[in-house]
Residue, then its C-alpha position, 0 to 999 in steps of 0.5 A: x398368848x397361850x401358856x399351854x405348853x406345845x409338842x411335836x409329839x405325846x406319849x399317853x403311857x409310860x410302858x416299854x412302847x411308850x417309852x421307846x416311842x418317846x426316846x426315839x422322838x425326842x433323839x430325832x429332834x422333836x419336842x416330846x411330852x410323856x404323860x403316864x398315870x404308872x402302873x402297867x403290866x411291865x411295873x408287875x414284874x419282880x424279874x425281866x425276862x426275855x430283853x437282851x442286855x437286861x439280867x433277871x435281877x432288874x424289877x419291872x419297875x427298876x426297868x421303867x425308872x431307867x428308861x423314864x431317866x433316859x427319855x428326860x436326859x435327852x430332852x423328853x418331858x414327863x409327867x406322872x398323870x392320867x390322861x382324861x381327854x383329848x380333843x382335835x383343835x380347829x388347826x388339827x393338832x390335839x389338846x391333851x389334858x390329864x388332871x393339871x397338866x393341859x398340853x397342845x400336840x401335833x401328834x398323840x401316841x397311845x400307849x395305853x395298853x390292857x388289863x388282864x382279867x383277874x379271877x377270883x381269890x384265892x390267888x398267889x402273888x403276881x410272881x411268886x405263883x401267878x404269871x400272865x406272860x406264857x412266852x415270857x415265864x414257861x422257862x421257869x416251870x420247866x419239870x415242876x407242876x403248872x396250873x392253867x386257869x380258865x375254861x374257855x379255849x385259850x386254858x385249853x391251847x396253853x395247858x397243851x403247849x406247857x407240856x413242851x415245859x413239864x410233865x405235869x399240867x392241869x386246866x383249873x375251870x374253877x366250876x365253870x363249864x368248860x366252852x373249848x370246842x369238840x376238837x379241842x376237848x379230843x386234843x385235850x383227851x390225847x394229851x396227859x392233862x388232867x382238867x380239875x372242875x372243882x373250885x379252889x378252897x385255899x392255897x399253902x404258900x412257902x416262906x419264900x411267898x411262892x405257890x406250893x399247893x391248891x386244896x379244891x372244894x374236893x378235899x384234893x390237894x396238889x401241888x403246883x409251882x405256879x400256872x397262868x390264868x387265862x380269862x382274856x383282857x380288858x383294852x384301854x382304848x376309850x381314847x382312841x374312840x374318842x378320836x375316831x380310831x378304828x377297832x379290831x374284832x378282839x378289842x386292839x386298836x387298828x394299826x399299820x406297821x408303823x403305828x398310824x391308827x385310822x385317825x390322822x396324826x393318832x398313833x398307837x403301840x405296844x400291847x394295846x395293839x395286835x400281836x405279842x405282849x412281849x417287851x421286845x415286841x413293844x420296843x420295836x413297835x415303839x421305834x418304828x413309831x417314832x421313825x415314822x413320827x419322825x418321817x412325818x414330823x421332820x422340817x428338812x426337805x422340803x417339798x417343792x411346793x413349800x419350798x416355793x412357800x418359803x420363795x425358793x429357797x431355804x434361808x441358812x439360818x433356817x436349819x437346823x430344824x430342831x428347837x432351841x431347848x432339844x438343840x442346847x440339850x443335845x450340845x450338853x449330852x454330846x459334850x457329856x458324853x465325849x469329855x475326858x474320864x476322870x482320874x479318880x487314883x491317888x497320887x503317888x507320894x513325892x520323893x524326899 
């Protein structure tokens, strides 16, 4: 008899897709494994913008902790691991296997997300000066000076959107030869943005470690609060192409609404899919993914055809259709959560 544990569903990243993928599975009743190697785009953050309910003082990697606590809390398993392979077996379920740890999946979700392509130091820190989420930090750079780094038309697009921010914008090519096409270059021409071709000699920084200036090869220096770099990104997709998954021209991995990628029972979420690189946008598609998992997975109701399988009738011992572990585990929360508080005062002193 195998030792292999077996899931319902895994979860190969440990992002804000997977996580919300994962909570959702696990809270709908189905056996759930995560497995994450760390790091991620999210783990960068020294604040978190942007998710409703969650204030700028909480780190990326204080926000991931939190979520990681709650999946375990409701019954998820999780390990710290990087995901090599993973194979469809003969009875059409999934060997997973990552370092030491081997697991057999009825269904996988990817959630392994990109890296962004890093141009060359002198660089400041990611945070203090170098931000890779437009839509999550211009509001930072309101009237202070911003750099956008690149030279293709992605550098051009930003620098003119940042002036709905500030007054004061520069494209960097750092010696590359500008690629942005002719219509580009006359919208760059009608807008107050200044294209700085020489390369970057060396950077001053503030006691706090935030950017305050670039000195280019030049001699010229200017100050600059921070700015976004825009070289484009590297999707982690080798194991969906293993699995057959269909591609998008720009490197994502084909989904539909829900996550279903072109492979039967392979799903994927979050940033490695098209669309916005947003932590809301990850959670949603994490929580469509996991209803749809759910939809897919669930015991209860039965066709008809099996339940001529099952002679016509599902037995009353049959239900419910969630396992002996996920079932104790919801017992002991739901009893949590709904015994008394504790009265923690002081007692007041008896009469003499």
């Amino acid at each position: 008899m195998s030792t292999t544990p077996e899931y319902e569903v895994t979860v190969v990243g440990g992002g804000p897709a997977g996580l919300t993928t994962a909570l959702y599975t696990t809270r709908l009743g189905h056996d759930t494994a995560m497995i994450n190697r760390g790091g991620g785009r999210a783990a960068m953050m020294l604040d978190t913008h942007n998710v409703i309910g969650v204030t700028e003082d909480v780190s990326g990697n204080e926000f991931l902790q939190t979520a990681r606590e709650q999946i375990q809390a409701y019954g998820a398993d999780y390990h710290q691991d990087f995901v090599s392979d993973i194979e469809r077996r003969e009875d059409g379920r999934f060997d997973v296997t990552a370092g030491n740890v081997e697991v057999v999946s009825d269904h996988v979700v990817l959630a392994t997300g990109f890296s962004d392509v890093r141009p060359d130091p002198p660089l400041p820190r990611t945070g203090r000066g170098l931000h890779w989420c437009l839509h999550c930090d211009a509001y930072m750079f309101v009237d202070q000076p911003v750099f956008v780094m690149g030279a293709g038309e992605a550098a051009a697009k930003v620098a003119m959107i940042m002036l709905n921010f500030t007054d004061s914008v520069d494209v960097l090519t750092r010696g590359d030869d500008p690629e942005w096409s002719e219509e580009t270059q006359r919208q760059l021409d009608g807008h107050p943005v200044d294209v700085i071709h020489s390369e970057i000699e060396s950077m001053d920084k503030g006691a706090d470690g935030w950017l305050e200036s670039f000195t280019f090869e030049s001699g010229e220096t200017r100050e600059y609060r921070g700015g976004f770099p825009m070289y484009g990104s590297d999707y982690n997709t080798a194991l969906a192409e293993s699995l057959g998954a269909d591609l998008n021209d720009d490197g994502t991995i084909a989904v539909d609404d829900h996550g279903q990628t072109s492979t039967d029972g392979v799903y994927a979420v979050g940033d490695i899919t098209p669309g916005h690189n947003q932590i809301p946008t990850a959670m949603g598609e994490g929580a469509r993914c996991g209803i749809q998992n759910h939809y897919d997975l669930r015991t209860f109701p039965m066709s008809v055809e099996e339940l001529e399988e099952h002679g016509g009738e599902v037995s009353a011992d049959a239900a419910p259709g969630i396992s002996d572990k996920l079932r104790r585990r919801a017992l002991e929360h739901n009893a949590e959560a709904s015994a008394p508080p504790v009265d923690m005062t002081e007692p007041e002193p008896a009469d003499d």
